[in-house]
C-alpha positions in Angstrom: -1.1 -22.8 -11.8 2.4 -24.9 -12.1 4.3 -24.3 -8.8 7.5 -23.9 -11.4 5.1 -21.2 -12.6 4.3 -19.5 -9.7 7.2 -19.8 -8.0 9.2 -18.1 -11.4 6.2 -15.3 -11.2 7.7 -14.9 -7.4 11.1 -14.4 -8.7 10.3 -11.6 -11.3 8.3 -10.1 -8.8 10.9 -9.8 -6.5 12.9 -8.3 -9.5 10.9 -6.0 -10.3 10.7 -4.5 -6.7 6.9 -5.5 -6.6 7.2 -7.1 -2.9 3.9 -7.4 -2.3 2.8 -9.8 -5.4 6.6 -11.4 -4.5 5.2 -12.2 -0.7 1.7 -13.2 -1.9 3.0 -16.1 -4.4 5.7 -17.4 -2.0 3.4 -17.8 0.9 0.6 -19.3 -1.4 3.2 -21.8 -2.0 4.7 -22.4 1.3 0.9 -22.9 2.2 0.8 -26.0 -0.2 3.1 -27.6 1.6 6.4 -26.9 -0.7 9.9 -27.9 1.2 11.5 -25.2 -0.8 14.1 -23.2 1.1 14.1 -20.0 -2.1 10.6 -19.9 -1.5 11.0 -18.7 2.4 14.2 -16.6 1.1 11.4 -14.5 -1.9 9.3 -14.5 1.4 11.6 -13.1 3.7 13.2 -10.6 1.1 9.4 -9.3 0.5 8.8 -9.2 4.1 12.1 -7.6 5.0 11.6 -4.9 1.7 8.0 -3.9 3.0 9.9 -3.3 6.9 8.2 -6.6 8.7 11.4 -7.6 10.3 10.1 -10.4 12.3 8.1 -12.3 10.1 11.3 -11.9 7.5 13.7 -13.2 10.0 11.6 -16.4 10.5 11.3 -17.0 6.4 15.4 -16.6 6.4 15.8 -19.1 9.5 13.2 -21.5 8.0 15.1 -20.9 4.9 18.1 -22.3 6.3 16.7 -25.3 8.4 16.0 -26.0 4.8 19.3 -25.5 3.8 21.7 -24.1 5.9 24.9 -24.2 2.9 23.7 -20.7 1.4 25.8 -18.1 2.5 22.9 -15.3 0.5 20.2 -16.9 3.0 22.5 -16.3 6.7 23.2 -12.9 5.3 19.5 -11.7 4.8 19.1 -13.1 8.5 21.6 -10.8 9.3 20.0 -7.9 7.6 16.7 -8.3 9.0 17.7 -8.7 12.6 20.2 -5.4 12.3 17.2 -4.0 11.0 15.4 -4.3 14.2 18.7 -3.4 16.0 19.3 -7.6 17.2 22.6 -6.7 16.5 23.9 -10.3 18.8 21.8 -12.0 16.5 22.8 -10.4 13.4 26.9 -10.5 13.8 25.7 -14.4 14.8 24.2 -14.7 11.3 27.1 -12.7 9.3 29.9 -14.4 11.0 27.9 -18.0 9.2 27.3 -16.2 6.2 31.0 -15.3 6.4 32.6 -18.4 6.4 29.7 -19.9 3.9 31.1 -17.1 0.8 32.2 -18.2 -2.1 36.0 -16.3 -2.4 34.7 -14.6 -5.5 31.9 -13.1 -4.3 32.7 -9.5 -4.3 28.6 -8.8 -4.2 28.3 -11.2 -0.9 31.7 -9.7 1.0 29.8 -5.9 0.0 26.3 -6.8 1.7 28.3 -8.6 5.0 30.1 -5.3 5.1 27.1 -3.4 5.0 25.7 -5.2 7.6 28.6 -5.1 9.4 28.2 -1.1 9.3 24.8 -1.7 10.8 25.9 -3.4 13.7 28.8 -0.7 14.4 31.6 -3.3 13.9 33.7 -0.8 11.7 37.0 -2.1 11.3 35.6 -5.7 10.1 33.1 -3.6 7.7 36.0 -2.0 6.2 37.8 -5.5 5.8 34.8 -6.8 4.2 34.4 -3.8 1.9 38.3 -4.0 1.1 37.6 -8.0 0.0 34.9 -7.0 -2.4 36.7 -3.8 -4.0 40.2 -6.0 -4.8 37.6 -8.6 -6.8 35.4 -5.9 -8.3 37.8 -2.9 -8.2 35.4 -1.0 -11.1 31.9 -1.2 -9.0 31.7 2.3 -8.0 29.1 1.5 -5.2 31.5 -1.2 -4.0 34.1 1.8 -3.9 31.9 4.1 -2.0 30.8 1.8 0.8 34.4 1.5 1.5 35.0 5.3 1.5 32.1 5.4 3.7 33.5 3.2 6.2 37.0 4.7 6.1 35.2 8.3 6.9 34.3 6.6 10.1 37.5 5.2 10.7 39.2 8.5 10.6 41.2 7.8 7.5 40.3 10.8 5.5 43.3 10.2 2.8 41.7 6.7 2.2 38.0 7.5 2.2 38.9 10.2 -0.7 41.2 7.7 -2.9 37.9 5.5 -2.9 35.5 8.3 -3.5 37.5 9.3 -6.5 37.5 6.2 -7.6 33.9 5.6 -7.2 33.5 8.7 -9.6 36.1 7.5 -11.9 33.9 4.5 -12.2 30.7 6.4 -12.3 30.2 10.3 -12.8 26.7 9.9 -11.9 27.3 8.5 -7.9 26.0 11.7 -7.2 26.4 10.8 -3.0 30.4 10.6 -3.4 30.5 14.0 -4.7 29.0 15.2 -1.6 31.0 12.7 1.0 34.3 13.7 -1.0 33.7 17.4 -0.6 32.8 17.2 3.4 36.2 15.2 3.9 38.2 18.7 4.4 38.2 22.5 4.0 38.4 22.9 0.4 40.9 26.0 -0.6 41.1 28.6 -3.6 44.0 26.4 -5.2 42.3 22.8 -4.2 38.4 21.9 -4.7 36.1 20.4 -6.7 33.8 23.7 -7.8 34.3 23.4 -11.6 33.9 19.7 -12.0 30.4 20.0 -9.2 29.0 23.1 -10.9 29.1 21.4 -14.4 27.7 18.2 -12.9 24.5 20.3 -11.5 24.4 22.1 -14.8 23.7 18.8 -17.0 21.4 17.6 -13.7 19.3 20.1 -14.0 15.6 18.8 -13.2 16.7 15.4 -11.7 15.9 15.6 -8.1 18.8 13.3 -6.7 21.7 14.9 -8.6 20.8 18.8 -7.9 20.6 18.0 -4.1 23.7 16.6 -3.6 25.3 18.1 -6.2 24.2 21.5 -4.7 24.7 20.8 -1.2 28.4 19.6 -2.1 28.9 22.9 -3.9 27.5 25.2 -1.1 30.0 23.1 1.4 33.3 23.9 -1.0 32.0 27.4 -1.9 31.7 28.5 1.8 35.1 27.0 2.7 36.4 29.3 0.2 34.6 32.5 1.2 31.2 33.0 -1.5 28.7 32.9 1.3 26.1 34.5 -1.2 26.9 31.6 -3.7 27.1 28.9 -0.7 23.8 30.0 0.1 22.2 29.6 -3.1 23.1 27.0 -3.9 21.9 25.1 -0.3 18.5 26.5 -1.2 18.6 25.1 -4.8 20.0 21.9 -3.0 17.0 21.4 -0.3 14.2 22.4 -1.9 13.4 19.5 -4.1 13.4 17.5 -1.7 11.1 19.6 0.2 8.6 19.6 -2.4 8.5 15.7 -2.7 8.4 14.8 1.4 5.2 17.5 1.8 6.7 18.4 5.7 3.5 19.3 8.0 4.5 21.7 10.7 1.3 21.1 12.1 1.6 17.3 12.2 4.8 17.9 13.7 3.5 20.1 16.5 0.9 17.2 17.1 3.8 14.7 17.4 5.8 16.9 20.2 2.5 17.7 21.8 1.8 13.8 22.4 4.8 13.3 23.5 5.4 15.7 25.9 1.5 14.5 27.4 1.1 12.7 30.1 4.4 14.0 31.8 5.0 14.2 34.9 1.6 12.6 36.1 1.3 9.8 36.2 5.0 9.5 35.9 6.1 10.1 39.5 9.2 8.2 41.3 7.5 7.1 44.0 4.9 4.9 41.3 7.5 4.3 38.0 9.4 1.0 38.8 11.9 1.1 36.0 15.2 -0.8 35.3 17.8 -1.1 37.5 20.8 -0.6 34.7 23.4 2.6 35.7 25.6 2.3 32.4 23.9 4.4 29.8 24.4 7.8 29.5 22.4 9.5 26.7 23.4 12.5 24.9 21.0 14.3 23.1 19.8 17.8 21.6 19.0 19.2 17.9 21.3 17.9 15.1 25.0 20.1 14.6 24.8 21.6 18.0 28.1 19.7 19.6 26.5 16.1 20.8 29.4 14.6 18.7 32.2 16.6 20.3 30.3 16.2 23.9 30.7 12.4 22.7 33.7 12.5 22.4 34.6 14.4 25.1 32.4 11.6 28.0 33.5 8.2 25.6 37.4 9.4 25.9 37.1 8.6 29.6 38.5 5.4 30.8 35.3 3.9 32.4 33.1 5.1 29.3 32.9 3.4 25.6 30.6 5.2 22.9 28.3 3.2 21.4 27.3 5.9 18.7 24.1 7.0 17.3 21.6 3.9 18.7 18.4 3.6 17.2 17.8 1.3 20.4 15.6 3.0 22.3 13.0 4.1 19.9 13.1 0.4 18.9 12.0 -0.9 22.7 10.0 2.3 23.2 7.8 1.2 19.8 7.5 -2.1 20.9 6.6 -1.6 24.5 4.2 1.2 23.7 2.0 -1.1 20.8 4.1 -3.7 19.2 4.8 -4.2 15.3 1.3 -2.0 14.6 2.3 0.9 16.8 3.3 3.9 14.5 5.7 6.0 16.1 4.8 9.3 14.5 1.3 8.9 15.5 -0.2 10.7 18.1 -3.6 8.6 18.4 -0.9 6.1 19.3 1.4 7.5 21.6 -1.6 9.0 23.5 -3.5 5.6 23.9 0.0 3.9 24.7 0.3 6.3 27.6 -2.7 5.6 28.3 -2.2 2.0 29.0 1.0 2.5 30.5 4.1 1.9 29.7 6.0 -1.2 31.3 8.5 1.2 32.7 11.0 -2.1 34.0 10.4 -3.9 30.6 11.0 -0.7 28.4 14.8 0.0 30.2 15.9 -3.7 30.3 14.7 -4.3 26.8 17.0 -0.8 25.7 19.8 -2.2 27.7 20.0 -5.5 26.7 19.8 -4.5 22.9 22.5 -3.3 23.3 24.7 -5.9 24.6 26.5 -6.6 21.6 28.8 -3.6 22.1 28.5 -2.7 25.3 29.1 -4.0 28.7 32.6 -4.3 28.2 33.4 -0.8 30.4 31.1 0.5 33.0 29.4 3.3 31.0 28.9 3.5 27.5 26.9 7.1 25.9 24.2 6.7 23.2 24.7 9.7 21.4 21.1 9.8 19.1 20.7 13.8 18.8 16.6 12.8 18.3 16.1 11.0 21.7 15.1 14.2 23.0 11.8 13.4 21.9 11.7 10.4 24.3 13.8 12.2 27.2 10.6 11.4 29.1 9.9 8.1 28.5 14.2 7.3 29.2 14.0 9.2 32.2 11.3 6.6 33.8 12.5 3.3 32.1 16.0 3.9 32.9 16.0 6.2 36.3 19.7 6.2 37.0 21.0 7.1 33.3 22.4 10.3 33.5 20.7 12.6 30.4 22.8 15.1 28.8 21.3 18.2 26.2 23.3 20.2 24.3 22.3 23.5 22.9 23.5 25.6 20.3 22.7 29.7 19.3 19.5 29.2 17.8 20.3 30.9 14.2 23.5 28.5 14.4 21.4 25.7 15.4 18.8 26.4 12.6 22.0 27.3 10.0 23.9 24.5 10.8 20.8 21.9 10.4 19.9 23.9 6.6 23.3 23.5 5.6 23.4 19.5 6.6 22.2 16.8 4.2 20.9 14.4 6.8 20.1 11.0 5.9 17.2 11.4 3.6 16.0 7.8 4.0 15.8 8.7 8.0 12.3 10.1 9.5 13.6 12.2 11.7 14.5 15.0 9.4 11.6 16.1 7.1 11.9 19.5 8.5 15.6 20.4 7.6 14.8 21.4 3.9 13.6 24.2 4.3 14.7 27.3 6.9 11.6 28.7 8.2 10.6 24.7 8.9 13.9 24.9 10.8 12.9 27.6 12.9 9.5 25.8 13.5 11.2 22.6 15.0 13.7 24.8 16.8 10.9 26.2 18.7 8.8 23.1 19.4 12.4 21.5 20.6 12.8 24.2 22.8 9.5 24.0 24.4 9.6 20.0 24.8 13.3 20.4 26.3 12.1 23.2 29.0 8.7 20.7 29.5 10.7 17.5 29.8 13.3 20.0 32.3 10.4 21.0 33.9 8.8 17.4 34.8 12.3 15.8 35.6 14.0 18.4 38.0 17.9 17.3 37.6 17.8 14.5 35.7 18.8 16.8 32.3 22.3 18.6 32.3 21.7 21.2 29.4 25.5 21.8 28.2 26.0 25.5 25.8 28.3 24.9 23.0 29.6 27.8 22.6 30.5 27.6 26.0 32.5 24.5 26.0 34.1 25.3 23.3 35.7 28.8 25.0 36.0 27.0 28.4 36.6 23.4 27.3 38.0 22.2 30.6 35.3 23.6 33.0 32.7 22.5 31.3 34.3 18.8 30.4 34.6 18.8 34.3 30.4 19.8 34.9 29.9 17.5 32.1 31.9 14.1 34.0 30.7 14.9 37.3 27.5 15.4 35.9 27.8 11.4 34.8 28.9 10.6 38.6 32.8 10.0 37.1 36.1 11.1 38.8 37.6 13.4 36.5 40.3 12.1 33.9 42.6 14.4 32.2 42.3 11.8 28.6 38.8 14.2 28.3 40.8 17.1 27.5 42.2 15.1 24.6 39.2 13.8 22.9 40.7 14.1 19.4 42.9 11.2 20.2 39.8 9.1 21.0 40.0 6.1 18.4 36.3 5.2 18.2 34.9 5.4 15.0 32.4 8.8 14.3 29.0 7.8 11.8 28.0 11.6 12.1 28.5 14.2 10.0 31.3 15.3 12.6 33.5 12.5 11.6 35.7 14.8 10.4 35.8 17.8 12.8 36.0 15.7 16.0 39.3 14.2 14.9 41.0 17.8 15.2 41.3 19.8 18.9 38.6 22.1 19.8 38.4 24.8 17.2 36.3 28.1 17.4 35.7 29.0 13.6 32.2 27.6 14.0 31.0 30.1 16.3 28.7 32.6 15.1 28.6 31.7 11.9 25.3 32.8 11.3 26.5 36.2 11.0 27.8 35.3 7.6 24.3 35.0 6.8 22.7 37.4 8.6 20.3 39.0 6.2 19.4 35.7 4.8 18.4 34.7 8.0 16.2 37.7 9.0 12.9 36.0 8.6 14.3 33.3 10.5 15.1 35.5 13.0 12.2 37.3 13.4 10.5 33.5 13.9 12.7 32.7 16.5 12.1 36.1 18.4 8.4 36.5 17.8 8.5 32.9 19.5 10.3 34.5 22.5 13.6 32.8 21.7 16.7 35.1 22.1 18.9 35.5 19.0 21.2 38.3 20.2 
């Protein structure tokens, strides 16, 4: 076949989101010898689509040895290596894909400022975004991405201009109905019930649509008072989802059980040689229980920056325990990783140093990943003086509060929050890996109660700070005036002082959450 033919059945390929048949004509022509830099960029795009970071980020840099004028090829290279959290590399590569963009290119400013989100470098995100909503002010995507980033920036009055005009440009962004209604406590006299409910009503059967428009709906109707409706609607709102992701508890069961193997033997401090770093301080524990506000509370220290949600260490941990093949989820894996032993130094240096394009500049910094509680084990050996941090929640809050949340559904951490009794199901298996990982590391965990921090709020701060080895500073007490940009679903609570209208709110629910109950109980968890 022509290479002008090949290459153009490459390019529809691509287009038609076939990566595979995309990858397999580019590399037959890259193996003929062809000097053609677009045939390394189809490569890398296919490679990048089908989650092969590495091999994409070396078809984007051959790419631009090839030529290194294309402002689309140094922005791919940035998205692969944020991908793999190489987040020096990646602001490298946007900063050149940055000065290489056309003016007019309202599409190339929106995918820097995405990958500018990626790396955590908010405020330049939102300057990017800003660039490509003045040239293309009627793209409603372009418009929600800079919501999105204004959420995080705490600019609540901005985020909802753009999320209304995201829906003024397309009724059918179903996503910005749900981030506009979590940006405050809708009222009687001020929400968006009639316009959401007749949205879901014409949605009916379309998977997407019904789950956000539902969950938005259950978020406005509770703060208004209809918890019976609220709640209807949150199970009409997960349960689609549910049906398509076919959740195992058993396979989850089979994940915590590998985890938690192997632990403490033959894991002991005299034989684990890990890394020698003292800044990280992770803060972990099941989604909506407080690790935002505890966040907030360490990072408003002086010596201590936040660093967010990191997807760091389960990045080193992969690649330490079985490289690129390694499946995380896997228990065959995880078992025979442990059973080759882990390089304990390697695993808490790689960690650290992944991180060093936003930290390092203060002492401390907190990673604040709610899911590293599944690794608490593997930190507590790689990194031996981080200080670990859990916070818990009432169990029917906990399981509540994760039900009503629409977590990232692209994420693989939360297959089990669509669905309540699944909910109680993790609950318990978190519960028995936090007592096991407690049990195996004697000190090393400070479990922190929300419900007690938030009615003793400087007492615990304190336990909390000493707890990371800090002298106590009163700018803890203040965390709502802590400027760093929130990701989390909390992006808007932790802006406001401590509050206690979240407390026991499960008894709004109470006798929809009876069979929950009983789960939890039968599983000898108290729920009084």
């Amino acid at each position: 076949m022509h290479t002008g033919a090949r290459k153009q059945q490459a390019i529809a390929a691509l287009q038609r989101s076939q990566w595979h048949e995309a990858h397999s004509h580019a590399i037959h022509l890259i193996g003929q010898g062809a000097p053609d830099p677009e045939l390394h960029f189809i490569a890398g795009i296919a490679a990048l689509e089908l989650h092969r970071t590495q091999p994409a980020q070396d078809h984007f840099r051959r790419a631009i040895a090839l030529d290194s004028r294309r402002a689309d090829f140094h922005l791919y290279l940035a998205r692969a290596c944020a991908a793999s959290q190489q987040y020096a590399a990646a602001l490298e590569a946007a900063g050149d894909a940055e000065r290489l963009l056309a003016p007019g290119d309202a599409t190339g400013f929106d995918t820097l400022g995405v990958v500018l989100v990626q790396c955590h470098t908010y405020e330049r995100a939102a300057d990017a975004f800003r660039r490509a909503v003045r040239l293309a002010p009627d793209v409603a995507a372009m418009r929600f991405n800079l919501g999105t980033a204004l959420t995080f920036l705490g600019n609540i009055d901005g985020a909802e201009r753009e999320f209304e005009a995201c829906i003024a440009a397309d009724p059918g962004h179903w996503r910005a109905h749900h981030s506009l209604s979590q940006l405050r406590r809708q009222t009687p006299q001020s929400n968006h019930i009639a316009r959401l409910t007749a949205a879901a009503d014409r949605a009916a059967g379309k998977v997407t649509a019904t789950t956000f428009l539902n969950m938005a709906l259950s978020k406005e109707l509770e703060d208004i008072g209809d918890y019976e409706g609220a709640f209807a609607r949150c199970v009409a709102g997960k349960s689609a989802p549910r049906d398509l992701l076919r959740y195992s508890r058993a396979r989850e069961r089979d994940l915590f059980e590998a985890l938690g193997a192997g632990f403490p033997d033959p894991y002991s401090s005299t034989t684990t040689r890990g890394s020698d770093a003292t800044d990280p301080i992770f803060i972990v524990g099941m989604p909506r229980t407080g690790t935002t506000l505890v966040d907030r509370i360490v990072s408003s220290h002086p010596r201590v920056q936040s660093a967010g949600e990191l997807h760091n260490f389960p990045s080193a941990w992969k690649r330490v325990m079985g490289g690129p093949s390694f499946e995380m989820f896997n228990p065959v894996h995880i078992a025979r990783g442990n059973a080759a032993g882990p390089d304990w130094r390697r695993l808490g240096d790689d960690y650290v140093s992944s991180t060093r394009a936003f930290t390092g500049a203060l002492p401390f910094f907190t990673d604040k990943l709610p899911h590293n509680f599944l690794y608490l084990g593997y930190i507590a050996c790689a990194l031996p003086n981080a200080r670990l941090i859990c916070v818990r929640r009432h169990p029917l809050d906990t399981c509540l509060s994760n039900f009503r949340q629409l977590f990232a559904p692209e994420s693989p951490y939360f297959d089990y929050s669509y669905d309540l009794l699944d909910i109680g199901h993790y609950y318990i298996l978190f519960d028995r890996l936090v007592a096991h990982w407690k049990a195996a590391f004697p000190g090393r965990i400070l479990e922190v109660q929300y419900e007690a921090l938030v009615m003793e709020q400087e007492r615990i701060s304190r336990a909390v700070i000493a707890h990371c080895g800090l002298d106590w500073d009163d700018a803890c007490l203040a965390f709502e005036k802590n400027a760093t940009p929130v990701t989390t679903a909390s992006a808007v609570q932790v802006r406001a002082p401590m509050y206690t209208s979240a407390l026991g709110r499960w008894r709004r629910y109470e006798r929809q959450l009876q069979p929950l109950r009983e789960m939890l109980q039968e599983a000898g968890i108290a729920c009084d």
